[in-house]
C-alpha atoms as an extended CHARMM CRD file, in Angstrom:
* protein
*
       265  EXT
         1         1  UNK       CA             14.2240000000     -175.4650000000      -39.2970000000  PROA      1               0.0000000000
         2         2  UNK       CA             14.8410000000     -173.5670000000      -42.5180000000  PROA      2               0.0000000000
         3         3  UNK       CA             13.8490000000     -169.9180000000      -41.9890000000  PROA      3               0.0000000000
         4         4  UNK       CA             16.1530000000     -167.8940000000      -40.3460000000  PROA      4               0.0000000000
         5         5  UNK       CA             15.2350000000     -165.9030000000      -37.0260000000  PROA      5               0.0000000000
         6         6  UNK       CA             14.8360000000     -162.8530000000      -39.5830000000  PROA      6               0.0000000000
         7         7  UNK       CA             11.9200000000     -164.5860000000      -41.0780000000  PROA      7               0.0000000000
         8         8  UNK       CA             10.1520000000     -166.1180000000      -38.2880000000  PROA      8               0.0000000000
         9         9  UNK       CA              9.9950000000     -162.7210000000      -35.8580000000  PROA      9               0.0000000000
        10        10  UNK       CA              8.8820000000     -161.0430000000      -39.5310000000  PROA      10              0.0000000000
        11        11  UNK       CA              6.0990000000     -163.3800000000      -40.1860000000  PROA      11              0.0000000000
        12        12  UNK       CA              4.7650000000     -163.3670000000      -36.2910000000  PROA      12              0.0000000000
        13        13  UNK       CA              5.2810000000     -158.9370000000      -36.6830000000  PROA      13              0.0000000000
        14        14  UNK       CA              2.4680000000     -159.5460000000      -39.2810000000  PROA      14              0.0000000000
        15        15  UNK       CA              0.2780000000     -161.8930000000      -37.1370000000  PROA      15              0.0000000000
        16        16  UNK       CA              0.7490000000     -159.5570000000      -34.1470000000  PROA      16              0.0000000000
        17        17  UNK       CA             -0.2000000000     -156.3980000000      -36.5900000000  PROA      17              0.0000000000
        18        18  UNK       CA             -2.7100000000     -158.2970000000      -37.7490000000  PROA      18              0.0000000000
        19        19  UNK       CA             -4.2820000000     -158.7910000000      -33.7200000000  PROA      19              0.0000000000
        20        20  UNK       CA             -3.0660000000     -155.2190000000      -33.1410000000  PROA      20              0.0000000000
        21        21  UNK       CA             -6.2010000000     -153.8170000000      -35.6820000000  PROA      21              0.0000000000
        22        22  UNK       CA             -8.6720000000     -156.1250000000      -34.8000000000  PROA      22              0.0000000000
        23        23  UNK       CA             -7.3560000000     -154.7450000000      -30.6360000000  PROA      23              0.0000000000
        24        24  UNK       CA             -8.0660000000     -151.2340000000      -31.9560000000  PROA      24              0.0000000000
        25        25  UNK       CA            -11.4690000000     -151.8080000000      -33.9610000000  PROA      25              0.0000000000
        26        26  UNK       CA            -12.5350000000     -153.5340000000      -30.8770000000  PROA      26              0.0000000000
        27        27  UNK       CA            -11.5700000000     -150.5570000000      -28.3380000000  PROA      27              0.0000000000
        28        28  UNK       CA            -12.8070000000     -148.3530000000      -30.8700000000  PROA      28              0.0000000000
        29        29  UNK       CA            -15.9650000000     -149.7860000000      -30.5840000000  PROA      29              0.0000000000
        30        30  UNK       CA            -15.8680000000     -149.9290000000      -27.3720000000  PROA      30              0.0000000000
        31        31  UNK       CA            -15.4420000000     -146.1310000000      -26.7130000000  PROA      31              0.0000000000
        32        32  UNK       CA            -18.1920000000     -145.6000000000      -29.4730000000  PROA      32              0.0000000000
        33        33  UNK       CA            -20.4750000000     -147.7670000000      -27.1800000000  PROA      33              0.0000000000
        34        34  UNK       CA            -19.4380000000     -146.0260000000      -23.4120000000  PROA      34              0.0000000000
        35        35  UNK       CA            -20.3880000000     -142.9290000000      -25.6550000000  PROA      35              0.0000000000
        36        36  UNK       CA            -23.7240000000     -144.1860000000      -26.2060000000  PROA      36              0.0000000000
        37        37  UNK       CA            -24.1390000000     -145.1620000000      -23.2790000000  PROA      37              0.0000000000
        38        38  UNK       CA            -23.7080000000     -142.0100000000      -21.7750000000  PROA      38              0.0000000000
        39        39  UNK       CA            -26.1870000000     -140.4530000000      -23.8120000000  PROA      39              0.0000000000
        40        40  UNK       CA            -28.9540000000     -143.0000000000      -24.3510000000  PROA      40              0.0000000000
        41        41  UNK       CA            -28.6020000000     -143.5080000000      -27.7100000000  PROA      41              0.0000000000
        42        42  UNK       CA            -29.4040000000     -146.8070000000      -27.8290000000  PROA      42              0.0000000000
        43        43  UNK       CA            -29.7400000000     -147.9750000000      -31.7150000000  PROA      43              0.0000000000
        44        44  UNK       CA            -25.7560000000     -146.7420000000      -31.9220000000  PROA      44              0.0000000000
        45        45  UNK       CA            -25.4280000000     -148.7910000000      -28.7920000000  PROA      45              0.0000000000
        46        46  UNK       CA            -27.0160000000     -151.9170000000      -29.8040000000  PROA      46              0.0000000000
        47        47  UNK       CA            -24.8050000000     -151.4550000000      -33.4370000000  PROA      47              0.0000000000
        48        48  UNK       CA            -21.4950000000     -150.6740000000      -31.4540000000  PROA      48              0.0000000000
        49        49  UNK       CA            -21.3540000000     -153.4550000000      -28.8580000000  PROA      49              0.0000000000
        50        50  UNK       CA            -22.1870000000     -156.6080000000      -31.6100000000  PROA      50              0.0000000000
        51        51  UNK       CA            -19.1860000000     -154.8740000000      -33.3240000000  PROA      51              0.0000000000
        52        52  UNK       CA            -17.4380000000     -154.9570000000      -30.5810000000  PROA      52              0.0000000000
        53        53  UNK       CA            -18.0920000000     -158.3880000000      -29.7180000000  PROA      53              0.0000000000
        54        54  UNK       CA            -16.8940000000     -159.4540000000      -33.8690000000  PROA      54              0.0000000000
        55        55  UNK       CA            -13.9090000000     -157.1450000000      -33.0420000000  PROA      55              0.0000000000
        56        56  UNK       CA            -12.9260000000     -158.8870000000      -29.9040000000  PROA      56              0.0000000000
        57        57  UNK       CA            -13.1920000000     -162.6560000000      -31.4720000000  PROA      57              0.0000000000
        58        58  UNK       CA            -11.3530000000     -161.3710000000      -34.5910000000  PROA      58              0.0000000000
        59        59  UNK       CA             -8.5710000000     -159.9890000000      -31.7680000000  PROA      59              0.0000000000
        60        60  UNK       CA             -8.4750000000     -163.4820000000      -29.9250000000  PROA      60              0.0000000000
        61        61  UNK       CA             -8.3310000000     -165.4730000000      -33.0060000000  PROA      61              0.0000000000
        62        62  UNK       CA             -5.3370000000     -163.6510000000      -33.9760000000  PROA      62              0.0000000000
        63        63  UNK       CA             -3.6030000000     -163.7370000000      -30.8590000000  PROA      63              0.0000000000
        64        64  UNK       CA             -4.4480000000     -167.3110000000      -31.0790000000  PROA      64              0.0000000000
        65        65  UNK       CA             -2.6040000000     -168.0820000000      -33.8840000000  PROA      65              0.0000000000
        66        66  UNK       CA              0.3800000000     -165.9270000000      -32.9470000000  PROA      66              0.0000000000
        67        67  UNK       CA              1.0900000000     -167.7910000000      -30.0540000000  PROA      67              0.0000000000
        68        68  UNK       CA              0.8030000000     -170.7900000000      -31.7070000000  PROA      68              0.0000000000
        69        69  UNK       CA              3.1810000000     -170.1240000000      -34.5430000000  PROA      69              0.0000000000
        70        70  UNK       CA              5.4990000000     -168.8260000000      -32.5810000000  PROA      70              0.0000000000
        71        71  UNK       CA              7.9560000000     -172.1190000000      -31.8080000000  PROA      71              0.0000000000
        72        72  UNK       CA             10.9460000000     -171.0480000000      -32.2260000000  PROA      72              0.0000000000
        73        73  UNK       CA             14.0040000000     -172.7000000000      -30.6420000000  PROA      73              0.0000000000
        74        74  UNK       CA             16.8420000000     -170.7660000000      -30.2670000000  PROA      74              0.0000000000
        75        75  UNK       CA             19.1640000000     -172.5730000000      -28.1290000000  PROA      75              0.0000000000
        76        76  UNK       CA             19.7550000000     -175.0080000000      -30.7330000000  PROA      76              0.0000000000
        77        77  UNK       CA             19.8240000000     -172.2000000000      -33.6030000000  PROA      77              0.0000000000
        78        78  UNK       CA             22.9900000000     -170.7870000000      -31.4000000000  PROA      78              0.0000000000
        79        79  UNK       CA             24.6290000000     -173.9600000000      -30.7940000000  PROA      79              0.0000000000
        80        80  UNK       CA             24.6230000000     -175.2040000000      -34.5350000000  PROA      80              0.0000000000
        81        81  UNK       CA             26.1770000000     -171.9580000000      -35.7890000000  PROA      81              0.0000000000
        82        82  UNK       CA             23.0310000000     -171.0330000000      -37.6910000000  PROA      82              0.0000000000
        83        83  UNK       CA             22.3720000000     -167.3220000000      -35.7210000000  PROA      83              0.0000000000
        84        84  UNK       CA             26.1270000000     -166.8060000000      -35.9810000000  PROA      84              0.0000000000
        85        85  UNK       CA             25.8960000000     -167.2900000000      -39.8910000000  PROA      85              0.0000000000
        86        86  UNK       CA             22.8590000000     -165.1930000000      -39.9070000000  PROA      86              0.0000000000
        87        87  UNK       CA             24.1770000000     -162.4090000000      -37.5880000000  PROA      87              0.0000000000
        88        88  UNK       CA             27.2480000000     -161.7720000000      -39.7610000000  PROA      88              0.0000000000
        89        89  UNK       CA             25.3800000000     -161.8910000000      -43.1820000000  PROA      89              0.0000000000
        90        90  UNK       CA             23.4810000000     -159.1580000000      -41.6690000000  PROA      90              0.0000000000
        91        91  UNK       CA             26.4810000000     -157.3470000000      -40.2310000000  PROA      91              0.0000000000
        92        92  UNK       CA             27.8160000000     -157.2900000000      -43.7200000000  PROA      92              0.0000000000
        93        93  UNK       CA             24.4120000000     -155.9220000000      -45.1440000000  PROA      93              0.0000000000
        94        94  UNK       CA             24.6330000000     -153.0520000000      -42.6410000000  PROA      94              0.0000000000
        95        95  UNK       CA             28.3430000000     -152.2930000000      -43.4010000000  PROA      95              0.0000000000
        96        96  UNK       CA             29.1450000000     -153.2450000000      -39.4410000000  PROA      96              0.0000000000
        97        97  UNK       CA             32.7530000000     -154.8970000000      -39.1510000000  PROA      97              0.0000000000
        98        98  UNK       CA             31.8340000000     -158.0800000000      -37.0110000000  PROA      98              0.0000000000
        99        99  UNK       CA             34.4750000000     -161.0280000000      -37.6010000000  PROA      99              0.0000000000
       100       100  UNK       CA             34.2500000000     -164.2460000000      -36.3720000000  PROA      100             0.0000000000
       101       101  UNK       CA             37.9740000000     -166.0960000000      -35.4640000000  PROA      101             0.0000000000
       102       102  UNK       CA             38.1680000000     -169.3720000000      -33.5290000000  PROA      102             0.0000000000
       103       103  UNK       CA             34.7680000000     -169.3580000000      -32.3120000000  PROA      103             0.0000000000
       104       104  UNK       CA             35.2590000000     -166.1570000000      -30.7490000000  PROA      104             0.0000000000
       105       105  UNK       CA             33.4250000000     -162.7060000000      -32.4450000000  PROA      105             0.0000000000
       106       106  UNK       CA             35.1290000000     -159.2250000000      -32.6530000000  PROA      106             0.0000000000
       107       107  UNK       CA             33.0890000000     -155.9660000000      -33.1490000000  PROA      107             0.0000000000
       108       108  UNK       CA             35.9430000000     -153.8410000000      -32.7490000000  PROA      108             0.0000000000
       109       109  UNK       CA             36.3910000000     -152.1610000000      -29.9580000000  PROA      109             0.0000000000
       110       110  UNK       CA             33.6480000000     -154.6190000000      -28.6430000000  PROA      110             0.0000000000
       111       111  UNK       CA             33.9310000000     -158.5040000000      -27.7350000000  PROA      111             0.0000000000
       112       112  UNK       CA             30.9280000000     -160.7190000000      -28.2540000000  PROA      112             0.0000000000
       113       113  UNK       CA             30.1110000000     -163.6920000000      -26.9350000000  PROA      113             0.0000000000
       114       114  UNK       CA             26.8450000000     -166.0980000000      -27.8360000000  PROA      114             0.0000000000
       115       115  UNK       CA             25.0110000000     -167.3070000000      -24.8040000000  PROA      115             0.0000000000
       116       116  UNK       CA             22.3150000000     -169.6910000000      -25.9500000000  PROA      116             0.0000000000
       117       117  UNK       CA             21.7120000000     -170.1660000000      -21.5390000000  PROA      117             0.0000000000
       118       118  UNK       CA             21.2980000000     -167.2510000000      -20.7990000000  PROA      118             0.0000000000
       119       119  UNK       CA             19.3450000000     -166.1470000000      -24.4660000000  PROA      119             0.0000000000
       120       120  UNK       CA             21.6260000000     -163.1210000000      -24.9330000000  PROA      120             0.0000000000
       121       121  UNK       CA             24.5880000000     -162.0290000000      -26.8990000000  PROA      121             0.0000000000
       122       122  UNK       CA             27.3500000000     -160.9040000000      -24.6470000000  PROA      122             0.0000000000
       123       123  UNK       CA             28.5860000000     -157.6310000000      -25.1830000000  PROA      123             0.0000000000
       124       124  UNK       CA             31.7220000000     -156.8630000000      -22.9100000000  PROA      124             0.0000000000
       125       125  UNK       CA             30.2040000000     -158.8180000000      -20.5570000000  PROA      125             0.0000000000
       126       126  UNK       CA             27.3900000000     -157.6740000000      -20.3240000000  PROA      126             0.0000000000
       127       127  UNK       CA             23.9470000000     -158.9830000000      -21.6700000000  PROA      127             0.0000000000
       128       128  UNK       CA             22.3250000000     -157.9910000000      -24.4590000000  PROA      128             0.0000000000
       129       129  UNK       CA             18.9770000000     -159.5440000000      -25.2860000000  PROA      129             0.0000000000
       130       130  UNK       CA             17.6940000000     -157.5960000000      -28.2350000000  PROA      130             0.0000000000
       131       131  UNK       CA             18.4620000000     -160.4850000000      -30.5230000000  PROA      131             0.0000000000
       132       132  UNK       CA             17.2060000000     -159.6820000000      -33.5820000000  PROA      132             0.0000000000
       133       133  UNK       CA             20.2220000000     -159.7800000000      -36.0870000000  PROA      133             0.0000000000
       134       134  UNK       CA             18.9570000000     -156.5960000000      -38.0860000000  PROA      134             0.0000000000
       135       135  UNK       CA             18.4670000000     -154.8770000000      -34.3710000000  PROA      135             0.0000000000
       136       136  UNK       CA             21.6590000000     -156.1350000000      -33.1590000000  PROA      136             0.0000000000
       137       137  UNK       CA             23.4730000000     -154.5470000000      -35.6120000000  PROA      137             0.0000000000
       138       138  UNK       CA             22.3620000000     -151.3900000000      -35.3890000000  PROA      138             0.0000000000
       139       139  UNK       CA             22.6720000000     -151.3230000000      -31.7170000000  PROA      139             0.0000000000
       140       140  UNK       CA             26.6590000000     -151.9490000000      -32.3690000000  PROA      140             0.0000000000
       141       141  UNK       CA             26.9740000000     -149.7110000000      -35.1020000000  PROA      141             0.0000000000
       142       142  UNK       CA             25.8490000000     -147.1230000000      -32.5740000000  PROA      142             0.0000000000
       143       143  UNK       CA             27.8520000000     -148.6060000000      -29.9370000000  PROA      143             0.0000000000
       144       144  UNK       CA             30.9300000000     -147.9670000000      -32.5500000000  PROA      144             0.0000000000
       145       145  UNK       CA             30.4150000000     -144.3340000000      -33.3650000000  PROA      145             0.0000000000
       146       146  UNK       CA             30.3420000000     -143.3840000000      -29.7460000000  PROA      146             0.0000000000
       147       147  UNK       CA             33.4750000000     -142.3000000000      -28.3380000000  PROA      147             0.0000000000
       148       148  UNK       CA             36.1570000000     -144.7240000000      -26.6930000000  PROA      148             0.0000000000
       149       149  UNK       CA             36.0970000000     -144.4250000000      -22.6000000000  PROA      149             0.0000000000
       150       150  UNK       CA             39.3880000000     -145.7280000000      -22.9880000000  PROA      150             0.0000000000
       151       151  UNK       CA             42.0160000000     -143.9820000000      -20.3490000000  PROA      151             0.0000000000
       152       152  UNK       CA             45.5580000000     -144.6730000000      -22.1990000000  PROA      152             0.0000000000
       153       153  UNK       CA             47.5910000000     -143.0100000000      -19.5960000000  PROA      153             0.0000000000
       154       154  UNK       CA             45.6790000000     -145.1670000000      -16.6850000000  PROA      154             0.0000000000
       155       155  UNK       CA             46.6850000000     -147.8500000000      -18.1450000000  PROA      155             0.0000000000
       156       156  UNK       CA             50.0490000000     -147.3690000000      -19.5480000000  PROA      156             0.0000000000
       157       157  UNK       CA             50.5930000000     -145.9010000000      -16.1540000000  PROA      157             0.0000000000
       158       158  UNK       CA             49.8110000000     -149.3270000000      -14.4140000000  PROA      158             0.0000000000
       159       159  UNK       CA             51.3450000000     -151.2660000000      -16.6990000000  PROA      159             0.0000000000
       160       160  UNK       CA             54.6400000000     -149.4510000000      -16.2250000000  PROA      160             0.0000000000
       161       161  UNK       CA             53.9540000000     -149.8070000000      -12.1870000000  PROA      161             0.0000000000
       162       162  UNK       CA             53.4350000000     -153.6300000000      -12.5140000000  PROA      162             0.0000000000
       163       163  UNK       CA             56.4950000000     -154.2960000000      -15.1240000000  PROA      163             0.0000000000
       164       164  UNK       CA             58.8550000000     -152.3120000000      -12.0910000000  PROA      164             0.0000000000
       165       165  UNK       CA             57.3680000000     -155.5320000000       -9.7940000000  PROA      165             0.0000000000
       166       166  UNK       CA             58.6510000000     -158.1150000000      -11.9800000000  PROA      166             0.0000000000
       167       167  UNK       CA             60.6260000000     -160.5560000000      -10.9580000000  PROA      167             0.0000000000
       168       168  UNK       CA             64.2840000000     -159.8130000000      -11.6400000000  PROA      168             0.0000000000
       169       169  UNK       CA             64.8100000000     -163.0020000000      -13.7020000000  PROA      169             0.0000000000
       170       170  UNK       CA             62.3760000000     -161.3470000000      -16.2560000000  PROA      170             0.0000000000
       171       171  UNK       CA             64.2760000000     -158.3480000000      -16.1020000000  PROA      171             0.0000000000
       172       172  UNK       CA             67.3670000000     -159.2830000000      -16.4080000000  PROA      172             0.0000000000
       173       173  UNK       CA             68.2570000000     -157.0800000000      -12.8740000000  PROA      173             0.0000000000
       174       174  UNK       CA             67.0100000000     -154.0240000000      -15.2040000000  PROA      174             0.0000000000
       175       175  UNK       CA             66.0860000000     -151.0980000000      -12.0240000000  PROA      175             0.0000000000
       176       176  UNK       CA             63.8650000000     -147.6100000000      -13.1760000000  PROA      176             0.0000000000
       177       177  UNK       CA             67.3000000000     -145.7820000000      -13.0110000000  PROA      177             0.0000000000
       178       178  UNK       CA             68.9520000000     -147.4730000000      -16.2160000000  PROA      178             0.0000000000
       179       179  UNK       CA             69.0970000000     -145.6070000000      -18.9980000000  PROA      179             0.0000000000
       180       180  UNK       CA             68.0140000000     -146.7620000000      -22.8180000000  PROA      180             0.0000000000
       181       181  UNK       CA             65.7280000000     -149.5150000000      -23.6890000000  PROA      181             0.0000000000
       182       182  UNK       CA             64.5210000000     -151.7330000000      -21.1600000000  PROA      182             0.0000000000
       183       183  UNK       CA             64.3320000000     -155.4030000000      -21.2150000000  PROA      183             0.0000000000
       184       184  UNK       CA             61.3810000000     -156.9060000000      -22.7630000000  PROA      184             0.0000000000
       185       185  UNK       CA             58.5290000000     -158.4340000000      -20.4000000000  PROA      185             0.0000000000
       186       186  UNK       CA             56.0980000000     -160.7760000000      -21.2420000000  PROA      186             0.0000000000
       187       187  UNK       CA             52.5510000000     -159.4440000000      -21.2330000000  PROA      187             0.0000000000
       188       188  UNK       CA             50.5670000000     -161.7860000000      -20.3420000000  PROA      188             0.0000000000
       189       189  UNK       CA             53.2390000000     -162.2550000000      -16.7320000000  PROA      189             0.0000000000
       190       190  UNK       CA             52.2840000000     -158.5340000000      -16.7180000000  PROA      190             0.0000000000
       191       191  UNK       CA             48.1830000000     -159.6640000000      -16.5420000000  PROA      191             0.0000000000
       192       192  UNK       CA             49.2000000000     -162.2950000000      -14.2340000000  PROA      192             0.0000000000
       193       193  UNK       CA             50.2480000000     -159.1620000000      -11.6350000000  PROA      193             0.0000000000
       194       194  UNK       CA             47.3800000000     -157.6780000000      -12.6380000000  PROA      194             0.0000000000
       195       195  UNK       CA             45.4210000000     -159.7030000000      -11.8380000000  PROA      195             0.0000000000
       196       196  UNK       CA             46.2210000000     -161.8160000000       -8.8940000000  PROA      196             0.0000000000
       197       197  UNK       CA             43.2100000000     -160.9830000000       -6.1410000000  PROA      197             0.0000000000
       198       198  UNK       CA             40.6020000000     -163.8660000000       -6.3090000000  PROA      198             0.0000000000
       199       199  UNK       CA             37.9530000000     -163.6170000000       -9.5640000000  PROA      199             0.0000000000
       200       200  UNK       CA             40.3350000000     -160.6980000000      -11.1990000000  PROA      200             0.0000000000
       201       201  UNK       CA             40.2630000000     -162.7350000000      -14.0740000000  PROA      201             0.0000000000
       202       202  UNK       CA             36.2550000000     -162.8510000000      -14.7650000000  PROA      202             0.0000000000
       203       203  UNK       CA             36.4900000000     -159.2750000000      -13.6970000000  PROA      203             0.0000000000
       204       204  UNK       CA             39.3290000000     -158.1220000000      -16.4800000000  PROA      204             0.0000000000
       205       205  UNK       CA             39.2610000000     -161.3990000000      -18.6780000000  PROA      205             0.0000000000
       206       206  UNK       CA             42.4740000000     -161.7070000000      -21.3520000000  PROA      206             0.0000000000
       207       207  UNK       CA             41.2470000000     -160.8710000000      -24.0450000000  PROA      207             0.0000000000
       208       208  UNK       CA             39.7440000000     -157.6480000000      -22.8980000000  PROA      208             0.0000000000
       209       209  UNK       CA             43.4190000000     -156.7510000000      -21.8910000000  PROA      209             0.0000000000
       210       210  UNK       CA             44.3970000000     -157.4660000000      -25.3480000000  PROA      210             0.0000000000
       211       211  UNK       CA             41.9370000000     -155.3440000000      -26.7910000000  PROA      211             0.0000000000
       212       212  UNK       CA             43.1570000000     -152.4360000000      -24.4360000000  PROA      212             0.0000000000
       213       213  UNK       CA             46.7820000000     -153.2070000000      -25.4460000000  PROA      213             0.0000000000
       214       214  UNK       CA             45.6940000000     -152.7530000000      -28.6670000000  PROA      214             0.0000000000
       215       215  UNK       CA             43.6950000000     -149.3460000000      -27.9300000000  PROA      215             0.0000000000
       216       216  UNK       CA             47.2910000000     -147.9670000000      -26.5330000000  PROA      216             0.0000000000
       217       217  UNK       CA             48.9870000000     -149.4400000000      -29.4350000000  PROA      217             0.0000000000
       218       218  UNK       CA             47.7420000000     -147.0470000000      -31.2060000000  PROA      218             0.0000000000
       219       219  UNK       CA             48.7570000000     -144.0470000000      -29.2250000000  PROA      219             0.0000000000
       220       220  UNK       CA             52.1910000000     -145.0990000000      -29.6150000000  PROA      220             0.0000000000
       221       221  UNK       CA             53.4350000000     -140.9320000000      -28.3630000000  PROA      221             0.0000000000
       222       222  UNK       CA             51.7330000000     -141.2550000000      -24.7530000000  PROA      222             0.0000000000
       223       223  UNK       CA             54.4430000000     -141.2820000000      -22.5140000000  PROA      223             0.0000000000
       224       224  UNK       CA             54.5310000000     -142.5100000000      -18.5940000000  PROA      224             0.0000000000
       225       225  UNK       CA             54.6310000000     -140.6160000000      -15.6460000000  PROA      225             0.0000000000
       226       226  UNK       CA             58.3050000000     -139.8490000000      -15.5790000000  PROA      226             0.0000000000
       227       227  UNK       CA             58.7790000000     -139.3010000000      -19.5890000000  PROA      227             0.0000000000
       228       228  UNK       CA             59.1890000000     -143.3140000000      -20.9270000000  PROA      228             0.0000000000
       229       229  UNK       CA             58.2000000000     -144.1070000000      -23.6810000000  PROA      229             0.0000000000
       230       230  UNK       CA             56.9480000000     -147.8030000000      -24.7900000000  PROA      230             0.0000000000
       231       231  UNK       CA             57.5300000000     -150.0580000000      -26.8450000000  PROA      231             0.0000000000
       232       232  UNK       CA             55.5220000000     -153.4230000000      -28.1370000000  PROA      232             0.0000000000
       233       233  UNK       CA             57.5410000000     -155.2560000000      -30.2580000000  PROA      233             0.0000000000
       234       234  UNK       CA             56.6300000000     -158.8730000000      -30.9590000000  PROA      234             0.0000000000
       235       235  UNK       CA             59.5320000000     -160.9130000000      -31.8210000000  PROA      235             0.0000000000
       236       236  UNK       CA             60.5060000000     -163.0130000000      -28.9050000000  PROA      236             0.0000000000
       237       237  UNK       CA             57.6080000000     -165.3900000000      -28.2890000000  PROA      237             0.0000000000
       238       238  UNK       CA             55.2500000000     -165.1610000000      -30.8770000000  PROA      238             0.0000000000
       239       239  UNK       CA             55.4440000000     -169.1160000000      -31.4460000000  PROA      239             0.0000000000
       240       240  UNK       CA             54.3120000000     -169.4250000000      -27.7730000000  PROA      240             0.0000000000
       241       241  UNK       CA             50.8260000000     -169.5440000000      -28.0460000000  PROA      241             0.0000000000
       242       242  UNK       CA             49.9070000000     -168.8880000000      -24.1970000000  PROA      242             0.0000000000
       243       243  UNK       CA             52.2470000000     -165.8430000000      -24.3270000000  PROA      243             0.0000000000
       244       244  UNK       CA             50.3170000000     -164.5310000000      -27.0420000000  PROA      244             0.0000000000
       245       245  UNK       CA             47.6940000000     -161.3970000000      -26.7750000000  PROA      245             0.0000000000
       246       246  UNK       CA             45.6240000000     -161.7690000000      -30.2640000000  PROA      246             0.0000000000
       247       247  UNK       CA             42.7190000000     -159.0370000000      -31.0080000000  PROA      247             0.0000000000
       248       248  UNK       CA             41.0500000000     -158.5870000000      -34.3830000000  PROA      248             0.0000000000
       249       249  UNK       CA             41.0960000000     -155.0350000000      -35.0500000000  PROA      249             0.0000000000
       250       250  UNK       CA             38.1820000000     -153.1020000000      -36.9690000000  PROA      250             0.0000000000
       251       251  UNK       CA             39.4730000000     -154.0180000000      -40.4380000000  PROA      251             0.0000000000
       252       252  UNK       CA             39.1430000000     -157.8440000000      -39.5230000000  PROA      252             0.0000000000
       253       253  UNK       CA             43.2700000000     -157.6970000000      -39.5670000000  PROA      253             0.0000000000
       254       254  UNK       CA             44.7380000000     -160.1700000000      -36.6230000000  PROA      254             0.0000000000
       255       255  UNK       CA             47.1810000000     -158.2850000000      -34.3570000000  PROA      255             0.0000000000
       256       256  UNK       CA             49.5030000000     -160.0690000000      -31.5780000000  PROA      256             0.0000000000
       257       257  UNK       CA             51.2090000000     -158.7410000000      -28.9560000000  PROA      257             0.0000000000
       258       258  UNK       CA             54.1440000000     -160.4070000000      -26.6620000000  PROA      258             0.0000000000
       259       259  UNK       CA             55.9690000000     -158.0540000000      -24.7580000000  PROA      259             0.0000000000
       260       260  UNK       CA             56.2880000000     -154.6090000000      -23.7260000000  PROA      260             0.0000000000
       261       261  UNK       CA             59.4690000000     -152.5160000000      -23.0530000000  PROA      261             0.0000000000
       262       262  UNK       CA             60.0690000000     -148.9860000000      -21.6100000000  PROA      262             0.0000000000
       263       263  UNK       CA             62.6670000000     -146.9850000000      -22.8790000000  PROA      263             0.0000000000
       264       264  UNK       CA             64.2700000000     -143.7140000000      -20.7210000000  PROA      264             0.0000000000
       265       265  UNK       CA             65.8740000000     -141.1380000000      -22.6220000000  PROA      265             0.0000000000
């Protein structure tokens, strides 16, 4: 198949347009002939019901062909990369920041995932079936401008709670009542905590608690409960890929995180 998804749904619009007129001539006529009807005139009758009738096959004919254009296969247009291709050339068109990294799409603060099985395009999750590329798009440019439901303190809160339940090998027999900087912990043994209770994972997959890490990154003055202050720095670890927390950010820029520390004046 050479024409992209673009093309085909624009060439069956005009079809269905096209059966969308000769619909309306033919209900026109039709109202034209219940008028009549109603009061006798029966010339205007006779004229309005064979117009109805050419209206009608005209409306058929197009619906007809239509249906029968319309073959498109999009399970194998997802799988060979082709909607991908077409979905960012679009993105770029409409000045939307959509990257594509290892298979995986970012549409910052979003995550996307193609799902020729279940004909959608995940979006955090969730479903979306409007597939159009051009209509895509300007769904997530909407979703972008609205405003982050993103609860740093929740989190940095709970992520302070879980790094105190660490095991004492990780911190180094660090307690809350040591002053300074803390040791650093691994994040991702931090997600493990998080999420230990059966299907937490699906629930609060990784890289949606990268992208939050991320989100609190940059509120770097938020402070915990008791006045701590954190810290993400990224040195020990960052050559071991499954302790690594990767997230393209809205200017396409890769950003890792390791470890987290907290730091008590």
């Amino acid at each position: 198949m050479d024409s992209s998804l673009e093309q085909e749904l624009n060439a069956l619009e005009n079809q269905l347009a096209a059966a969308s007129r000769a619909a309306a001539s033919a209900l026109a006529e039709l109202k034209k002939a219940r008028r009549s009807a109603k009061a006798g005139q029966l010339r205007d009758l006779s004229r309005s019901l064979a117009e109805g009738r050419r209206a009608a096959k005209r409306f058929s004919e197009e619906l007809a062909t239509a249906d029968s254009s319309w073959k498109f296969e999009l399970e194998p247009y997802f799988a060979d990369g082709r909607y991908l291709k077409e979905l960012l050339q679009e993105a770029e068109r409409a000045g939307l920041e959509l990257f594509e990294r290892d298979g995986r799409l970012y549409c910052f603060p979003m995550l996307l995932a193609l799902s020729a099985k279940d004909v959608a395009v995940m979006v955090d999750r969730k479903p979306e079936r409007r597939l159009r590329p051009r209509e895509l798009v300007r769904l997530l440019l909407a979703r972008q401008k609205r405003p982050q439901r993103f609860n740093g303190q929740k989190l940095l809160d709970t992520l302070f709670d879980a790094y105190r339940r660490l095991d004492r090998r990780v911190l180094r027999d660090w307690t809350p009542e040591v002053r300074g900087n803390g040791p650093v912990a691994p994040l991702i043994k931090i997600y493990e905590l998080l999420t230990l209770l059966p299907g937490s994972e699906r629930e609060y997959p990784k890289e949606e608690f990268a992208r939050d890490i991320h989100l609190l990154d940059k509120q770097p003055d938020l402070r915990t409960k008791d006045g701590r202050r954190f810290a993400l720095p990224a040195a020990t670890g960052t050559k071991v890929t499954g302790q690594r927390l990767t997230v393209v950010d809205q200017q396409g820029c890769e950003k890792i995180y390791v470890g987290i520390r907290f730091d008590k004046e």
